[in-house]
MDTraj code that builds the backbone (N, CA, C; nanometers):
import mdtraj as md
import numpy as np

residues = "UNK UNK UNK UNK UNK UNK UNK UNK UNK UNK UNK UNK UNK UNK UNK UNK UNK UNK UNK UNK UNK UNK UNK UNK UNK UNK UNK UNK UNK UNK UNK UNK UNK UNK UNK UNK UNK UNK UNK UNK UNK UNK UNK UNK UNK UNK UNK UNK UNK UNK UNK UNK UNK UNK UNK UNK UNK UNK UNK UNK UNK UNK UNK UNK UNK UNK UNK UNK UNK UNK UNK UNK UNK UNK UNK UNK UNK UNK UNK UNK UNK UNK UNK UNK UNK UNK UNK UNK UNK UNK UNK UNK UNK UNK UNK UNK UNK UNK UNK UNK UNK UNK UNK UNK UNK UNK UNK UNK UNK UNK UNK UNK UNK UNK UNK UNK UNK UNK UNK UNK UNK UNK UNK UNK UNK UNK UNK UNK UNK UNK UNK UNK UNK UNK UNK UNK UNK UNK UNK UNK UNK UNK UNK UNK UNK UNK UNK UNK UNK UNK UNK UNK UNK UNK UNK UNK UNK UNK UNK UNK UNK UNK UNK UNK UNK UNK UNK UNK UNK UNK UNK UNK UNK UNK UNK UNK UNK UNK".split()
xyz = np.array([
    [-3.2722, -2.9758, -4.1153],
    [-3.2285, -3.0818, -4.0281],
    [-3.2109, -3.2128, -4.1037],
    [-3.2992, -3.2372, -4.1883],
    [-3.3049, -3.3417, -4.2737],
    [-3.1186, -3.3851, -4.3716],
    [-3.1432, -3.2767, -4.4192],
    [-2.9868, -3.2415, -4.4949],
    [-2.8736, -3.2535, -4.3909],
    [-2.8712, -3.2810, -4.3067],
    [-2.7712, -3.2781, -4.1999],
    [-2.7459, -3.4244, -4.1666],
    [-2.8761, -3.4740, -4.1563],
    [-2.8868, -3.6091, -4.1033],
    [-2.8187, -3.7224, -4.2168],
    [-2.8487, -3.6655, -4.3712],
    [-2.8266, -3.7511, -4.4756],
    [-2.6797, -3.7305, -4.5007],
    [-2.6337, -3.6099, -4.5039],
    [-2.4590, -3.5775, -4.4643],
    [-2.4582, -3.6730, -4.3483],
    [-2.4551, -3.6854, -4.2721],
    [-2.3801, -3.7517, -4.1629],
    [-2.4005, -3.8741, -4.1386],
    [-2.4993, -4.0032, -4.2039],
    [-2.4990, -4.1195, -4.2678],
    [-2.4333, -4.1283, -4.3889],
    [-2.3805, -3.9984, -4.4755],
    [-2.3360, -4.0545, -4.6307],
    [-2.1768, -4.0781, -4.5403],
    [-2.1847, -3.9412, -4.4863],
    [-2.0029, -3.9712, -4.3996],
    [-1.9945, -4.0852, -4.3052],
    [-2.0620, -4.1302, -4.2430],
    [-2.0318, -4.2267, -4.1263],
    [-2.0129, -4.3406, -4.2113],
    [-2.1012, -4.3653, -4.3531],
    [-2.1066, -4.4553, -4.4508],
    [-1.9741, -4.4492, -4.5230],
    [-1.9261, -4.3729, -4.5430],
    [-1.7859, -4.3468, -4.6593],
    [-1.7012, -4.3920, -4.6240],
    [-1.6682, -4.3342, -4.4296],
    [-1.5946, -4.3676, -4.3587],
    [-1.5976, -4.5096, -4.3137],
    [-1.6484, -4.5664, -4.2961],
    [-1.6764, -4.7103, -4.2696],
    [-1.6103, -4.7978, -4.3904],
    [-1.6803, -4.7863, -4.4716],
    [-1.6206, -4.8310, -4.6099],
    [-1.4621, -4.8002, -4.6220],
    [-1.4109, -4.6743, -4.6232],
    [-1.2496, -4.6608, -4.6480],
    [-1.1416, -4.7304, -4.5448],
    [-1.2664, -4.7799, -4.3466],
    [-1.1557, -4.8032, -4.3166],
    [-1.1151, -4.9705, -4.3450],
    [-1.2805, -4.9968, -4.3671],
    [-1.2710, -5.1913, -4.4420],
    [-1.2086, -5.1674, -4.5193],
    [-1.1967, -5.0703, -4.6859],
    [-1.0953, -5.1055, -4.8010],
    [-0.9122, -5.1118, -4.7329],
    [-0.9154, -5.0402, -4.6275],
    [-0.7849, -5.0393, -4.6013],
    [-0.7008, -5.1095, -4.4981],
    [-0.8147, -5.1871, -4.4511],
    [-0.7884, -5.3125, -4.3415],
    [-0.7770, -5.3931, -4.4565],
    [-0.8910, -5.4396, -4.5740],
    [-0.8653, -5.5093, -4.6518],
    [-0.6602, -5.5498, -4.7285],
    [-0.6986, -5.4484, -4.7123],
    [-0.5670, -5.4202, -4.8411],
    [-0.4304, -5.4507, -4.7567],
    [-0.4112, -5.3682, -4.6298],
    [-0.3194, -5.4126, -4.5586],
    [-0.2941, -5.4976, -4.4964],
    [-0.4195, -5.6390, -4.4589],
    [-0.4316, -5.7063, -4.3896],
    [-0.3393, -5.8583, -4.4071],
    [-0.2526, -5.8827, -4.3453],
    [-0.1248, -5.9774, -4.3916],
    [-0.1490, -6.1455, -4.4179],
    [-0.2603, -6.1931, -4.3089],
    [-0.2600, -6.3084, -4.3665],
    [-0.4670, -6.2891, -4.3591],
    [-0.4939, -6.3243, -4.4566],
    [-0.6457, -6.3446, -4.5043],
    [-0.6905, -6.4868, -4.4207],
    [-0.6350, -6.5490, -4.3950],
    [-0.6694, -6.6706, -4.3371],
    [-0.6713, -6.7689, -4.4672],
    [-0.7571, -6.7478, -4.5569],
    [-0.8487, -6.8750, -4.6516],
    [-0.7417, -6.8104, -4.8113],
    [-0.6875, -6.8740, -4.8592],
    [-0.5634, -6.9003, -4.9623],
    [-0.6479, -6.9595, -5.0441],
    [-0.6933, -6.8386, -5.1869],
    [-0.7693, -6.9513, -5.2845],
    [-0.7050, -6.9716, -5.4167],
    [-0.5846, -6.9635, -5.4223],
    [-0.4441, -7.0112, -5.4737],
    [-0.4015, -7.1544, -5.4635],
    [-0.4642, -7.1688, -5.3578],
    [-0.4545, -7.3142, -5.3029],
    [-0.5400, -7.4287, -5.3740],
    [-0.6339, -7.3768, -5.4464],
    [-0.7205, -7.4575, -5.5106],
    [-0.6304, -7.5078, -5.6379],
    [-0.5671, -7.4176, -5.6952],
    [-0.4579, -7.4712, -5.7917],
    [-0.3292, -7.4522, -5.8351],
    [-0.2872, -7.5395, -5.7277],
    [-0.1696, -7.5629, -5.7178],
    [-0.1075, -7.6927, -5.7045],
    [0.0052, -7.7222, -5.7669],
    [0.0049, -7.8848, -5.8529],
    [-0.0016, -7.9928, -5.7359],
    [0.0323, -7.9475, -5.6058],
    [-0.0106, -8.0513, -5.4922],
    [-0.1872, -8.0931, -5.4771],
    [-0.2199, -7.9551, -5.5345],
    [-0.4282, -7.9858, -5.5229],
    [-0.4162, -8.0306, -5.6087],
    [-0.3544, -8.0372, -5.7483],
    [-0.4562, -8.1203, -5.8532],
    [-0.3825, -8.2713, -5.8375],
    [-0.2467, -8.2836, -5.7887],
    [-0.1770, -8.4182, -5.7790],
    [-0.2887, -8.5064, -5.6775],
    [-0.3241, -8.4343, -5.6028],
    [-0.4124, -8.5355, -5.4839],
    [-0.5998, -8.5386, -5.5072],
    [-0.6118, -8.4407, -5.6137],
    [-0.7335, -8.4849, -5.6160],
    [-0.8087, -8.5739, -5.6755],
    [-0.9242, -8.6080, -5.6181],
    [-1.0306, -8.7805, -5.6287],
    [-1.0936, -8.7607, -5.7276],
    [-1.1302, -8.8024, -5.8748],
    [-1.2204, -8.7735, -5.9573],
    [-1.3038, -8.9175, -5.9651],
    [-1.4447, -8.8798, -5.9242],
    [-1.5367, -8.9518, -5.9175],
    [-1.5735, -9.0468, -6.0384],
    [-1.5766, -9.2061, -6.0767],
    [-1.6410, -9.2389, -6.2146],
    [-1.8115, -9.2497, -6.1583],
    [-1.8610, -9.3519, -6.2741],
    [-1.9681, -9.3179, -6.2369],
    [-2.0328, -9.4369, -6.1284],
    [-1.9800, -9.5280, -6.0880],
    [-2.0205, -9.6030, -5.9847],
    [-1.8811, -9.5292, -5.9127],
    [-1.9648, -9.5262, -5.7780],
    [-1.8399, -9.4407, -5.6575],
    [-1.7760, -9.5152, -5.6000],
    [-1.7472, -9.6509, -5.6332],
    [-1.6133, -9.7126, -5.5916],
    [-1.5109, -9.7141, -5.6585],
    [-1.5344, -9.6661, -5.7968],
    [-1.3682, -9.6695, -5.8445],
    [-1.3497, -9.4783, -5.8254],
    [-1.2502, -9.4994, -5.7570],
    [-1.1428, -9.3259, -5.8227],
    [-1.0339, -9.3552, -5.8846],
    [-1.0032, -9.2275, -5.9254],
    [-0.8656, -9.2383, -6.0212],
    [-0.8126, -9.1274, -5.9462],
    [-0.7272, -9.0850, -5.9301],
    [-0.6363, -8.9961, -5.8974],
    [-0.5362, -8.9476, -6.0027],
    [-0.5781, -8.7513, -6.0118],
    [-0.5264, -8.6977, -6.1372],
    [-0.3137, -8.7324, -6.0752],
    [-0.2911, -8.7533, -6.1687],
    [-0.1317, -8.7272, -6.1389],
    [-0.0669, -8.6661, -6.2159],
    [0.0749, -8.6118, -6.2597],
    [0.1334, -8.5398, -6.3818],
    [0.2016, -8.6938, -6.4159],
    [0.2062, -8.7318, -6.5084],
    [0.2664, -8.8684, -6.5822],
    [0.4129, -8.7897, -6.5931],
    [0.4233, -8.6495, -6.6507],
    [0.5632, -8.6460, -6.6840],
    [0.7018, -8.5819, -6.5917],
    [0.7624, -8.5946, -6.5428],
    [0.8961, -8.5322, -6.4565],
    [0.9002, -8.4073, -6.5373],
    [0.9017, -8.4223, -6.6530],
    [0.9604, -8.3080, -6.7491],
    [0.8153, -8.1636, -6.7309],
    [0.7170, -8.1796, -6.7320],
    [0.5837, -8.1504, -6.7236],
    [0.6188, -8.0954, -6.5576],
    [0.6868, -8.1954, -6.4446],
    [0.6406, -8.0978, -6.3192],
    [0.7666, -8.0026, -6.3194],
    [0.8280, -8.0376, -6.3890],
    [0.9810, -7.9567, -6.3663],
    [0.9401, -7.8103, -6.3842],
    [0.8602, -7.8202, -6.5211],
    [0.7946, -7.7230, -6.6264],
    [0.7185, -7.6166, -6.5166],
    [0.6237, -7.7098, -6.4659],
    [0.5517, -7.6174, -6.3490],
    [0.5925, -7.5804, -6.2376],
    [0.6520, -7.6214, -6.1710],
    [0.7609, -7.6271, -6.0240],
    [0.8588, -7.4648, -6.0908],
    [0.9020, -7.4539, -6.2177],
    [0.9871, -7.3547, -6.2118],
    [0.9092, -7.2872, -6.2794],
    [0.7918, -7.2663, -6.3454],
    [0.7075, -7.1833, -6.3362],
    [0.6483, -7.0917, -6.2616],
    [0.5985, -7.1805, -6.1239],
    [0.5375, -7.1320, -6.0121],
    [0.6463, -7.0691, -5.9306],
    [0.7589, -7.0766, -5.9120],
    [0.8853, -6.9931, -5.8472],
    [0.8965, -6.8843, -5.9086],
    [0.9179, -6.8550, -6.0539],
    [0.8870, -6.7221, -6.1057],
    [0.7877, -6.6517, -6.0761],
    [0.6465, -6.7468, -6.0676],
    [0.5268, -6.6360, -5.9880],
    [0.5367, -6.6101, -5.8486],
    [0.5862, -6.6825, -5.7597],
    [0.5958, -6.6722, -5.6507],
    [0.6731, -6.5224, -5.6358],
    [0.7862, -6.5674, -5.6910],
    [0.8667, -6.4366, -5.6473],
    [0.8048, -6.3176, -5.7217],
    [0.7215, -6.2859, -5.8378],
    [0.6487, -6.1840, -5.8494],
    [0.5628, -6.1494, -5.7721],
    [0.4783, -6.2816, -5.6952],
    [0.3655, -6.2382, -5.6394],
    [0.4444, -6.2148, -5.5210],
    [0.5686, -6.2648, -5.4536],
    [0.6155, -6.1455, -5.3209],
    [0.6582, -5.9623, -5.3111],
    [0.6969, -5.9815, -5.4536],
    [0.7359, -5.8465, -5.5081],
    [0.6143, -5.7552, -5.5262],
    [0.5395, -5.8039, -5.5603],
    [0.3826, -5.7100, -5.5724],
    [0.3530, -5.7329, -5.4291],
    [0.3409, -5.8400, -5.3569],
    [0.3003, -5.7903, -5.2317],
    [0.3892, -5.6627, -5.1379],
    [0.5240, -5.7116, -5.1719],
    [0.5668, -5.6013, -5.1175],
    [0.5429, -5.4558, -5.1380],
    [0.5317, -5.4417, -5.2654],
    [0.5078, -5.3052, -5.3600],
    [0.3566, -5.2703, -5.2281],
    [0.2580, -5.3463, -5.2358],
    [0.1367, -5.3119, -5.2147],
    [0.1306, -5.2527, -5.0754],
    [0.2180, -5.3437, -4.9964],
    [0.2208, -5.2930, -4.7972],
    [0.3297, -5.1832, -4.7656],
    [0.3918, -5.1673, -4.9204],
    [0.5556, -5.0561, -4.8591],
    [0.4637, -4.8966, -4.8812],
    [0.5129, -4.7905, -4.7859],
    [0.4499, -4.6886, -4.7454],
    [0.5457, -4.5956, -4.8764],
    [0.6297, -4.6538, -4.9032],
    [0.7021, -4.5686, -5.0729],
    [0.6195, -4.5335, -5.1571],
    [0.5570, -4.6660, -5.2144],
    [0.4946, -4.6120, -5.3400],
    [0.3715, -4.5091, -5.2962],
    [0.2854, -4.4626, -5.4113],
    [0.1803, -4.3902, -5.4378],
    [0.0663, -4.4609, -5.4710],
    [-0.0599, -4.3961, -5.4606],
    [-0.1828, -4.5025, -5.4560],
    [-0.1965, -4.5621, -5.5979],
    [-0.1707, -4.4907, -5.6898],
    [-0.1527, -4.5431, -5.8335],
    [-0.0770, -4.7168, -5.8487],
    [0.0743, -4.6439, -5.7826],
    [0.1570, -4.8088, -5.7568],
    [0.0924, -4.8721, -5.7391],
    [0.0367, -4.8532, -5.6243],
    [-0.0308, -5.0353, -5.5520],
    [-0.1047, -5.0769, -5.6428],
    [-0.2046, -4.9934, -5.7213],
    [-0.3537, -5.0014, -5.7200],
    [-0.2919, -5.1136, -5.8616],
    [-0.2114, -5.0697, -5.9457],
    [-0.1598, -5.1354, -6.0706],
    [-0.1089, -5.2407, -5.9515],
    [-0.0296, -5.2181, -5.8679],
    [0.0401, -5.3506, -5.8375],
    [-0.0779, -5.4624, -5.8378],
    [-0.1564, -5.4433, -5.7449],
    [-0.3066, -5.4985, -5.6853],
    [-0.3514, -5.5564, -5.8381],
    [-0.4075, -5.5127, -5.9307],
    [-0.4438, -5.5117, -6.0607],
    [-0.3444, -5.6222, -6.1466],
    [-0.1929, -5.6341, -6.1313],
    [-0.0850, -5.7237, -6.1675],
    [-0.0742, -5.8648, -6.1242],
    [-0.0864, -5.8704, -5.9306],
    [-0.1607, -5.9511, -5.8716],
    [-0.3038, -6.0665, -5.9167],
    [-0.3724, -5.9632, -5.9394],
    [-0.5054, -5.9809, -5.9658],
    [-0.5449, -6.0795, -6.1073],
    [-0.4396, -6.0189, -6.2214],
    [-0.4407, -6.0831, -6.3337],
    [-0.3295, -6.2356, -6.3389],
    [-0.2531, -6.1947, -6.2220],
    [-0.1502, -6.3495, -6.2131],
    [-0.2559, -6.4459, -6.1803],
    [-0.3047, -6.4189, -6.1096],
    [-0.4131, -6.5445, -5.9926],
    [-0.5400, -6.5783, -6.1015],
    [-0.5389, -6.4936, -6.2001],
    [-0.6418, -6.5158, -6.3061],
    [-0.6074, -6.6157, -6.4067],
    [-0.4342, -6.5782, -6.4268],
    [-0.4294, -6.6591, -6.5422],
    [-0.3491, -6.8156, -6.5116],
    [-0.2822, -6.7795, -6.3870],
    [-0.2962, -6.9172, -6.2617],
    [-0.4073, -7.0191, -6.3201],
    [-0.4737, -6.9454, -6.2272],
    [-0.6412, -7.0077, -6.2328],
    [-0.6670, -7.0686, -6.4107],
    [-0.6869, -6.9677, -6.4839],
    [-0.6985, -7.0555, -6.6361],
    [-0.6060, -7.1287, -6.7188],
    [-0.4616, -7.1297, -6.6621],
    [-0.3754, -7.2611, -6.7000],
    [-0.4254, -7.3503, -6.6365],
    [-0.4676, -7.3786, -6.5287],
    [-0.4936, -7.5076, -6.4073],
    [-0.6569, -7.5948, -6.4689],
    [-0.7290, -7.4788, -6.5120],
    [-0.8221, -7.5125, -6.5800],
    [-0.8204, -7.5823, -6.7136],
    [-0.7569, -7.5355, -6.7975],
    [-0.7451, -7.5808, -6.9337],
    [-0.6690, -7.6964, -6.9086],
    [-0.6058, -7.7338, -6.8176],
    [-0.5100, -7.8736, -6.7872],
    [-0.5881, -7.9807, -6.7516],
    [-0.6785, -7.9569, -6.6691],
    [-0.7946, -8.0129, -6.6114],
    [-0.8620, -8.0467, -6.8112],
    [-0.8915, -7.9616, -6.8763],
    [-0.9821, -7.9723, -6.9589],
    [-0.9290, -8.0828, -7.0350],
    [-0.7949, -7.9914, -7.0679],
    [-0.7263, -8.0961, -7.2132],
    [-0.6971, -8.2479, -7.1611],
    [-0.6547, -8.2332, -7.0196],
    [-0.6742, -8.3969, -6.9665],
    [-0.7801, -8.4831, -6.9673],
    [-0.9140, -8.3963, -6.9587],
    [-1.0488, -8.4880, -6.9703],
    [-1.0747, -8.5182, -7.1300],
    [-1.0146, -8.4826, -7.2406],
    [-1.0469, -8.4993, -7.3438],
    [-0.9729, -8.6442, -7.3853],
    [-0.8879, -8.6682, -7.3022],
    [-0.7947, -8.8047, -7.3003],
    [-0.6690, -8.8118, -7.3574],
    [-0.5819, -8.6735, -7.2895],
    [-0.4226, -8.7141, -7.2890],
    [-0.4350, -8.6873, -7.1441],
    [-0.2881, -8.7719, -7.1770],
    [-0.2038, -8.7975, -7.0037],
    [-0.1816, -8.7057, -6.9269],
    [-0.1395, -8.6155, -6.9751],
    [-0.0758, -8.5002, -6.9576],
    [-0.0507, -8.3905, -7.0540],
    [-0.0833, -8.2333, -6.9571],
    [-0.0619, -8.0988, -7.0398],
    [-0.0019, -8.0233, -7.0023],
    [0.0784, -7.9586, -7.0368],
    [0.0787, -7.7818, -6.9613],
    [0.0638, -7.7112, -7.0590],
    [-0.0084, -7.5913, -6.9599],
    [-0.0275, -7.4693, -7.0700],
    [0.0393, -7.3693, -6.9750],
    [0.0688, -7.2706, -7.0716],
    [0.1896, -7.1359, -7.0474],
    [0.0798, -7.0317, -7.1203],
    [0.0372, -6.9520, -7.0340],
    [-0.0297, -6.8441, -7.0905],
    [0.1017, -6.6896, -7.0621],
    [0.1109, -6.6516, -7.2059],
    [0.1497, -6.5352, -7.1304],
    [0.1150, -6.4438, -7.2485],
    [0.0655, -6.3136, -7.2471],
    [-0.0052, -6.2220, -7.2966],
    [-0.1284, -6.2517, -7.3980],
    [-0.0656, -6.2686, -7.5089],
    [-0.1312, -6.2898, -7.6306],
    [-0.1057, -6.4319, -7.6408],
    [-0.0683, -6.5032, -7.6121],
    [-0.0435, -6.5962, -7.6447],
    [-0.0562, -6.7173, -7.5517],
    [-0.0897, -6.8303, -7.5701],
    [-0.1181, -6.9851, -7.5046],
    [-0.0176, -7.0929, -7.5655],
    [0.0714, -7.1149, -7.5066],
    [0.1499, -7.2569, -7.5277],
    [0.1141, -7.3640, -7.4335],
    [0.0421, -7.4416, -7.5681],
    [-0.0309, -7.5596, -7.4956],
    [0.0933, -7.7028, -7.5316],
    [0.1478, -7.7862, -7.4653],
    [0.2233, -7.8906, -7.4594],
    [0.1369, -8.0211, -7.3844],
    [0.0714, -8.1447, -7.5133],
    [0.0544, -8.2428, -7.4528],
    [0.1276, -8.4017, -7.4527],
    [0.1299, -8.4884, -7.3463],
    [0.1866, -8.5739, -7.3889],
    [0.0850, -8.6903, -7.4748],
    [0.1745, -8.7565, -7.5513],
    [0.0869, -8.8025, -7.6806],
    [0.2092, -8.8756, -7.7329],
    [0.1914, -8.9920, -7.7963],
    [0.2955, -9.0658, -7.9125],
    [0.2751, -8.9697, -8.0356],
    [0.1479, -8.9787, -8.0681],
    [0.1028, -8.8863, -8.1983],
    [-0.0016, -8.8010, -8.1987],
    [-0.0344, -8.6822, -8.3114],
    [-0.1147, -8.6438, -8.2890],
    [-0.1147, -8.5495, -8.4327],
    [-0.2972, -8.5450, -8.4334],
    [-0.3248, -8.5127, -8.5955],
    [-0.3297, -8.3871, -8.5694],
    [-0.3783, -8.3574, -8.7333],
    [-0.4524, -8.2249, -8.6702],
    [-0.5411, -8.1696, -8.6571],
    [-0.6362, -8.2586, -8.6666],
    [-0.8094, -8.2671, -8.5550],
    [-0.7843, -8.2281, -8.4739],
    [-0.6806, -8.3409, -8.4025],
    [-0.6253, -8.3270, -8.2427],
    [-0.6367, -8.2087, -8.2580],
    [-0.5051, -8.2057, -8.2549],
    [-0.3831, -8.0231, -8.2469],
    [-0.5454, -7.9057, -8.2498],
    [-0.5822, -7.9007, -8.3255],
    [-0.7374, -7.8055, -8.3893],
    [-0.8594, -7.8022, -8.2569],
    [-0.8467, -7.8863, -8.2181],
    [-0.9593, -7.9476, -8.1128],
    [-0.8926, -7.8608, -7.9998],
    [-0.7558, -7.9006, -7.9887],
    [-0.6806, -7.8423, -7.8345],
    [-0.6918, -7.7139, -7.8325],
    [-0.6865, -7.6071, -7.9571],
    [-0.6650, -7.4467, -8.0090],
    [-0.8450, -7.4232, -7.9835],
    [-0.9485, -7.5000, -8.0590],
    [-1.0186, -7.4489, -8.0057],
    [-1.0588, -7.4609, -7.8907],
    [-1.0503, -7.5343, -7.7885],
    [-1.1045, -7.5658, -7.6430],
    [-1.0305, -7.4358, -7.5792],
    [-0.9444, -7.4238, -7.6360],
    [-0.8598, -7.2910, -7.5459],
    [-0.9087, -7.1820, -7.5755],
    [-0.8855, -7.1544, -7.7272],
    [-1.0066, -7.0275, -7.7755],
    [-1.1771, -7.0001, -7.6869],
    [-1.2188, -7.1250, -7.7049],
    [-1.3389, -7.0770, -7.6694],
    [-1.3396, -7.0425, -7.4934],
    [-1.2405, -7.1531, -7.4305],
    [-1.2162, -7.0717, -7.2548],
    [-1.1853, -6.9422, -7.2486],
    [-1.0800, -6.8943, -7.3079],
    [-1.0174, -6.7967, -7.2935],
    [-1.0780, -6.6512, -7.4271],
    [-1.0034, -6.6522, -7.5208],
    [-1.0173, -6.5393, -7.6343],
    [-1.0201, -6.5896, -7.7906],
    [-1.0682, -6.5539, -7.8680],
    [-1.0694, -6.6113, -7.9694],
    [-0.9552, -6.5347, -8.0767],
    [-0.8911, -6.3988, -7.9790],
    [-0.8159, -6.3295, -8.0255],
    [-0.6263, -6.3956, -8.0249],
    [-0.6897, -6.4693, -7.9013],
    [-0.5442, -6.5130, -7.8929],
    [-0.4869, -6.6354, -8.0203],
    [-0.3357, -6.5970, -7.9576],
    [-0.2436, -6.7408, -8.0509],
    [-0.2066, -6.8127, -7.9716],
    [-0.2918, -6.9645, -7.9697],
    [-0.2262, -7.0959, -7.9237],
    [-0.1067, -7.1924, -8.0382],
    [-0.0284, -7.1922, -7.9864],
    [0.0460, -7.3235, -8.0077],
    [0.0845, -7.4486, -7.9133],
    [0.0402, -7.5205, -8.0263],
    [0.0269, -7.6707, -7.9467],
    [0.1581, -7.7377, -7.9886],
    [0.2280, -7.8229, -7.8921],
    [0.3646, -7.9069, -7.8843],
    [0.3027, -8.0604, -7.8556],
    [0.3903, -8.1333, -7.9138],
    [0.3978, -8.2882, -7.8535],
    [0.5135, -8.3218, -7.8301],
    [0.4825, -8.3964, -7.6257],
    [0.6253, -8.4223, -7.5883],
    [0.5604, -8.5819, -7.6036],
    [0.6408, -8.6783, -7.6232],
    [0.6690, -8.8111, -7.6490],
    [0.6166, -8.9013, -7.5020],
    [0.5759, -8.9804, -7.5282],
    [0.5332, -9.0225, -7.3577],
    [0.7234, -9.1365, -7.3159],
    [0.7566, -9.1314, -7.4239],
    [0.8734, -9.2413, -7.4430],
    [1.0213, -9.1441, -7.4351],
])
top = md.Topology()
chain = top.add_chain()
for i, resn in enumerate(residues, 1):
    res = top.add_residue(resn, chain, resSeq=i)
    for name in ("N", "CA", "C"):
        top.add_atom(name, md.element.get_by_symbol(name[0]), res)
traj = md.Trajectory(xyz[None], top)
């Protein structure tokens, strides 16, 4: 009787679980968007505290050329990340598809997330403005700057190395603030 009872909690358990993974997965709007945390309207409007709390500064992009950069950046992900969503809810593919699609997804919003970060970083080190372009192996970091040594330049490769991989190749650019 015992053995019966533990079968039929492992199943009521399995089952429970497969039908959350698959409400999960199909479920169209999540409500809470944490994409939203970085995205160039969140970092354009957000308050960074000094250390007496009456002054703020407000991060901004100094360069047109810099939002252009990101604005048609983020349209290329967009339309990937509709294309993987689609892949993921269409009853065509096979569980393999999605699961890579899901996994493709998964690594966009990752490396989203660690360009938005390292921008944040290389800005607190005291340039105006950055973008970084991660794509595979590689980090193209662009800051604005009149000049720059190559301490600088060295300083920017490692701050990225040590966020990210020490395997990767950064190259660093200077766009002109002029």
């Amino acid at each position: 009787m015992k053995v019966k009872k533990k079968t039929v909690w492992l199943l009521t358990l399995f089952s429970l679980v497969a039908v959350i993974s698959v409400y999960y997965v199909f479920e169209v709007d999540r409500g809470a968007n944490i994409l939203t945390i970085f995205t160039d309207d969140t970092l354009n409007e957000t308050q960074i505290f000094g250390v007496d709390d009456e002054q703020t500064t407000t991060v901004n992009s100094e360069s047109d050329l810099f939002q252009e950069m990101r604005l048609e950046l983020s349209n290329k992900r967009s339309q990937l990340r509709e294309q993987l969503t689609q892949k993921i809810a269409s009853e065509q593919h096979t569980a393999e598809e999605k699961s890579e699609a899901f996994n493709e997804m998964d690594a966009l919003i990752k490396t989203e997330s660690s360009e938005a970060m390292l921008e944040m970083l290389i800005k607190s080190v005291g340039y105006t403005d950055a973008l970084v372009r991660i794509e595979e192996e590689k980090v193209a970091v662009t800051v604005m700057s009149d000049e720059m040594s190559k301490e600088q330049a060295n300083e920017i490769v490692y701050l990225v190395k040590s966020e990210l991989d020490e395997k990767i190749q950064v190259s660093v650019d200077i766009q002109s603030m002029y």
